[in-house]
N, C-alpha and C positions, 0 to 999 in steps of 0.2 A: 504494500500500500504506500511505504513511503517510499520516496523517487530514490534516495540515498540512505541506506540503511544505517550507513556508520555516522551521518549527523547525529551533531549533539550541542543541545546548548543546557547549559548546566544551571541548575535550579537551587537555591541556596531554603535551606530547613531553618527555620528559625526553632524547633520544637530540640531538633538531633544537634545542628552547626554544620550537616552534611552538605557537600551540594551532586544534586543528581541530578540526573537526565531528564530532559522534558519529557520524552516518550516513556521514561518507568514514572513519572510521575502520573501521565496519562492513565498508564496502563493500571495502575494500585487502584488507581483513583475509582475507573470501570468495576476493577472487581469487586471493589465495596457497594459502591451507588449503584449502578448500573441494575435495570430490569429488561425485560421482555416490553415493555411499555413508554419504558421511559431510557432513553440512552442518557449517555453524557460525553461532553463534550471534550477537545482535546484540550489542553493546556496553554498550547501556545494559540491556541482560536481568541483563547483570554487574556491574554498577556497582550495580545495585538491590540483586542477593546480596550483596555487600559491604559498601553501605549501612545493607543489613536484618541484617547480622551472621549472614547464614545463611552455613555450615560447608560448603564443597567446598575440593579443591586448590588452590588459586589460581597456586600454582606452575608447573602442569601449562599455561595458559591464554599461547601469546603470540599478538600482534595486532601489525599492519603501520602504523606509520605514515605518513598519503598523501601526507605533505609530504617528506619524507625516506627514504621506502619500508624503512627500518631495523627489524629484527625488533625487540618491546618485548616485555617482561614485563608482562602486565596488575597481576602485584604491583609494580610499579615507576611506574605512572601512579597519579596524583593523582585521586582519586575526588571528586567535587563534594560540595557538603550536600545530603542527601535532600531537603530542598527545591525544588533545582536540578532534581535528577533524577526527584523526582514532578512538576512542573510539564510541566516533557517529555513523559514520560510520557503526559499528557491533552492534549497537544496533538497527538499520530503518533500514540497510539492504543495500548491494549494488546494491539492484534493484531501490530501492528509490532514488540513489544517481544518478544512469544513466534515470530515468524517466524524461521525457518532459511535463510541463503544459502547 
């Protein structure tokens, strides 16, 4: 699914002090939350919202850390420079980025 498998942009735990991968972040995050009903979305789909200063809850959004498996608040992890995060981006692909687990 993702155009380059071996990107990575590194996600900092405020919960462990770990930093991991956007995609294990993704991927813990699905296996907790994630239903038959209800998907969830990628990490970095979020990181670009808040990036772009586009306006949802953010409150409302927590993700699992894969190092620490500790519930986070996506308002409480450290967003990278859009930079970081567009580069990403064109490396997985912007199907990866609008994909639902």
């Amino acid at each position: 699914m993702r155009k380059n498998e071996k990107a990575v942009l590194m996600i900092y735990c405020m919960k462990c002090g770990n930093n991991v991968n956007e995609y294990n972040w993704t991927l813990a995050t699905a296996a907790r939350f994630s239903t038959p009903d209800n998907k969830v979305s990628t990490l970095i789909s979020l990181l670009k919202k808040i990036a772009q200063g586009e306006k949802f809850n953010i409150e409302d959004y927590w993700l699992i850390c894969p190092r620490c498996n500790e519930k986070v608040k996506l308002a409480h992890v450290p967003v990278p420079p859009i930079e970081e995060i567009n580069k990403y981006i064109e490396q997985v692909g912007e199907e990866y980025c609008q994909f639902k687990f």
